[in-house]
N, C-alpha and C positions, 0 to 999 in steps of 0.2 A: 504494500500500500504506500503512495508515496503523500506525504503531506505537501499543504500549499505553502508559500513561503508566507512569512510574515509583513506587511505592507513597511516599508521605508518609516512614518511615524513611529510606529508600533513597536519596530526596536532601538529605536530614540528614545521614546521612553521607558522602555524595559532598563534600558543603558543607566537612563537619569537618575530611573528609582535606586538600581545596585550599586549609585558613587552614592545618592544620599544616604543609603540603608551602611554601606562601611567607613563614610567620613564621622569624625566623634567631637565634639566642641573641645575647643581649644581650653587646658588647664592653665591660665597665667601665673598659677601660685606653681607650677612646677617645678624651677629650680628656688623658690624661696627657703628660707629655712623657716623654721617653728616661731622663731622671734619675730620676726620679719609679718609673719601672718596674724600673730596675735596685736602686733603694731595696727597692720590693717585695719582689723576688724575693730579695731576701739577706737581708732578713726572715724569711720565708718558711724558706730553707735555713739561718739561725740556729734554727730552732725545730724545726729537721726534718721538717719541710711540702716535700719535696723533690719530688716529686709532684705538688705545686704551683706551685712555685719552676721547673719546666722547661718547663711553656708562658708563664710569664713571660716569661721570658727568651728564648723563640723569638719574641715578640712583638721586644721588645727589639732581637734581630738584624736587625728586618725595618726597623725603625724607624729604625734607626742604621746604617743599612748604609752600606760606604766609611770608618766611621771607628773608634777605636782601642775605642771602648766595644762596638761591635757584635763586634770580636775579643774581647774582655772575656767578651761574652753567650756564646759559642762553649763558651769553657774554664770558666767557671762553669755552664754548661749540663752541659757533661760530668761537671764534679765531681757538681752534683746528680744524674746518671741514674747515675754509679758510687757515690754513699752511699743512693740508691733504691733498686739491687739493676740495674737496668739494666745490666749488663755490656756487652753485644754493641752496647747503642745508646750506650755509654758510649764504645765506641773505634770505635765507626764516624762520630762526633762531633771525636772529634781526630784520627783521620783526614785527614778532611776540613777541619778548621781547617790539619794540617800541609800539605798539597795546597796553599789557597789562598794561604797566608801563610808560606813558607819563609825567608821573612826577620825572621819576627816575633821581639823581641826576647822576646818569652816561648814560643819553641821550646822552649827546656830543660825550661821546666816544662809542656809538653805531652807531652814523652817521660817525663816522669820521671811524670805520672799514667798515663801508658798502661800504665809498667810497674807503677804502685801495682795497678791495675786486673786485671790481671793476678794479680800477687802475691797468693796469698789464706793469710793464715793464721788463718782463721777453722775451726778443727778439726768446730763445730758443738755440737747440744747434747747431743750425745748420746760425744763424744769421752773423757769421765772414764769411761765404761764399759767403751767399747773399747779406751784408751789408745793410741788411733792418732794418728801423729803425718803429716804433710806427705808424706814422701818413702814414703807406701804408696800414696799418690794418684798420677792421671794426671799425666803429668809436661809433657804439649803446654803448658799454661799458663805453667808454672815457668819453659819456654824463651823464649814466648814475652814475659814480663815481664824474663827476662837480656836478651835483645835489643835490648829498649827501654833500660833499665840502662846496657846497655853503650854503643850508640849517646849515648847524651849525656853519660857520663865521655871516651869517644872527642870528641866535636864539642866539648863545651863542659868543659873538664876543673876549672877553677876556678868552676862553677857554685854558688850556694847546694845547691843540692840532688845536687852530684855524691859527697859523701861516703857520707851517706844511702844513695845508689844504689850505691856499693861495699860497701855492710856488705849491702845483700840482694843482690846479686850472689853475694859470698862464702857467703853461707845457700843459695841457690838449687843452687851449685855440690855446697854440704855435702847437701843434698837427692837432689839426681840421681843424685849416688854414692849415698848412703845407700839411693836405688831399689833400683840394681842389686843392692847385698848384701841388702836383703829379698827378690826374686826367687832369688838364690843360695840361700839359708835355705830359703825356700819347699821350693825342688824336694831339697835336705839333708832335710830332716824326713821329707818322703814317698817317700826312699829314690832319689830320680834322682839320682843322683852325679855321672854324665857333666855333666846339663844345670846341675845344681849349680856344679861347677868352670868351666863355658863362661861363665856369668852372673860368677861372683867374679874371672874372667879381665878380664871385661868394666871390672869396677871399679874393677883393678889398672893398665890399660893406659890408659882415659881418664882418669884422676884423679891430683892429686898432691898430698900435704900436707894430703886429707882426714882427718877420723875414722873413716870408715867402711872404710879400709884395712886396718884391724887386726882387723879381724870377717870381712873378705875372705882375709884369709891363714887364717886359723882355719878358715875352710869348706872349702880349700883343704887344707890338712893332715886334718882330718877324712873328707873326703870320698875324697881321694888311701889313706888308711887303711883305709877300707869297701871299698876296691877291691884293697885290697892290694897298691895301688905304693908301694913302701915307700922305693925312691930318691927320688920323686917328693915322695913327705911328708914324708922326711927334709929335701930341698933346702928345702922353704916351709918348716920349722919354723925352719932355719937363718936364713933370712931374716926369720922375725917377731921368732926372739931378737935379732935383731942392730936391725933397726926397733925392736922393743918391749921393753924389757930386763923390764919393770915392768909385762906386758901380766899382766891378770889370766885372761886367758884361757890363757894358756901355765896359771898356777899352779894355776887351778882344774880346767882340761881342760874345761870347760863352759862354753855358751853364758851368755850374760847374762839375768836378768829384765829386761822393761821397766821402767821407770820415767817420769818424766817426760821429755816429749822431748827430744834433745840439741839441738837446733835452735831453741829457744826463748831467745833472747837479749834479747827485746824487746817 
């Protein structure tokens, strides 16, 4: 059987595709050394070329591997994909540095970016409109940046960066109450009293010494009042006079406007 030939195009192209299928993108860091790259790359993330700065430095790891600079490339790897916007490849980065390197003397500040990474208090651009603050947001994040937080004031308690991580611990803690009494409000406004009291319950019983305690007993007397337990809103009023001598929510009988967030310290 003899076959037809193939038309004049036809293996011009076949030709094009087998130079692009075994030509391979040029490496410029080829003949660099390890220093040389890690210069780069922090160039790079000085300029905010971060985008940039993190196949550097994955170069870097490969280069240096076994020694303290390639642990180096790891954690400035991560910082670049957590100031990129890479969150999820930001901490599956140190992660994986903490896995290998459990003895690294720069643990602390692997926990302590896991929990920055986490921590977001970027409201967004659109936040002067809404005036929404942190604690109306999901809160999985919030925990999981206390976790981090907390694990390295626990391991490492005189660390540089262990103070740091007690003032957003503290805000985290101020947040996650603050949750629960905007769900309380929520369901206050649109008349569910029950689910109202159950959530203000919630914020009274895990929390202590927050802000949001005082907006909690308030829900709690208003809502116990719509329902007509009146033993019940007499005992929380008693308790908020005695907590809040100077609450202006006793004095006004009214909820608060927003204002700027209370959780912004920093």
């Amino acid at each position: 059987m003899r076959f037809a030939p193939l038309p004049v195009c036809s293996v011009v192209l076949v030709s094009l595709a087998l130079v692009g299928c075994s030509s391979t993108p040029e490496d410029k860091t080829a003949g660099w050394s390890p220093n040389r790259i890690h210069s780069e790359a922090k160039d790079e993330m000085n300029s905010g070329a971060y985008d940039k700065a993190v196949p550097l430095l994955e170069k870097l790891e490969g280069r240096a591997a076994g020694t303290p600079l390639a642990q180096q490339a790891q954690l400035d790897k991560a910082y670049a994909q957590y100031k990129g916007g890479e969150k999820a490849q930001a901490i599956a980065t140190l992660d994986r540095f903490m896995k290998l390197h459990p003895a690294s003397p720069a643990l602390d500040y692997a926990l302590y970016l896991k929990g920055l990474v986490n921590f977001n208090d970027n409201l967004g651009m659109f936040s002067w409109i809404s005036r929404q603050d942190l604690s109306e947001r999901d809160q999985k994040a919030a925990k999981d940046s206390f976790e981090s937080f907390n694990e390295l004031v626990t391991r490492f308690p005189e660390s540089r960066y262990a103070q740091d991580s007690r003032q957003r611990m503290t805000y985290i803690v101020n947040s996650l109450a603050q949750y629960e009494v905007h769900v309380a409000r929520y369901y206050y406004e649109r008349g569910a009293y029950v689910a109202a009291i159950s959530r203000a319950q919630v914020a009274l019983a895990d929390y202590k010494d927050v802000p949001a305690l005082e907006e909690a007993l308030f829900i709690l007397i208003r809502s116990y009042d719509a329902l007509g337990m009146t033993q019940l809103r007499d005992d929380a009023r008693r308790v908020m006079s005695a907590s809040y001598p100077q609450s202006t929510y006793l004095r006004d009988g009214k909820f608060r406007e927003k204002s700027d967030p209370w959780w912004k310290f920093w």
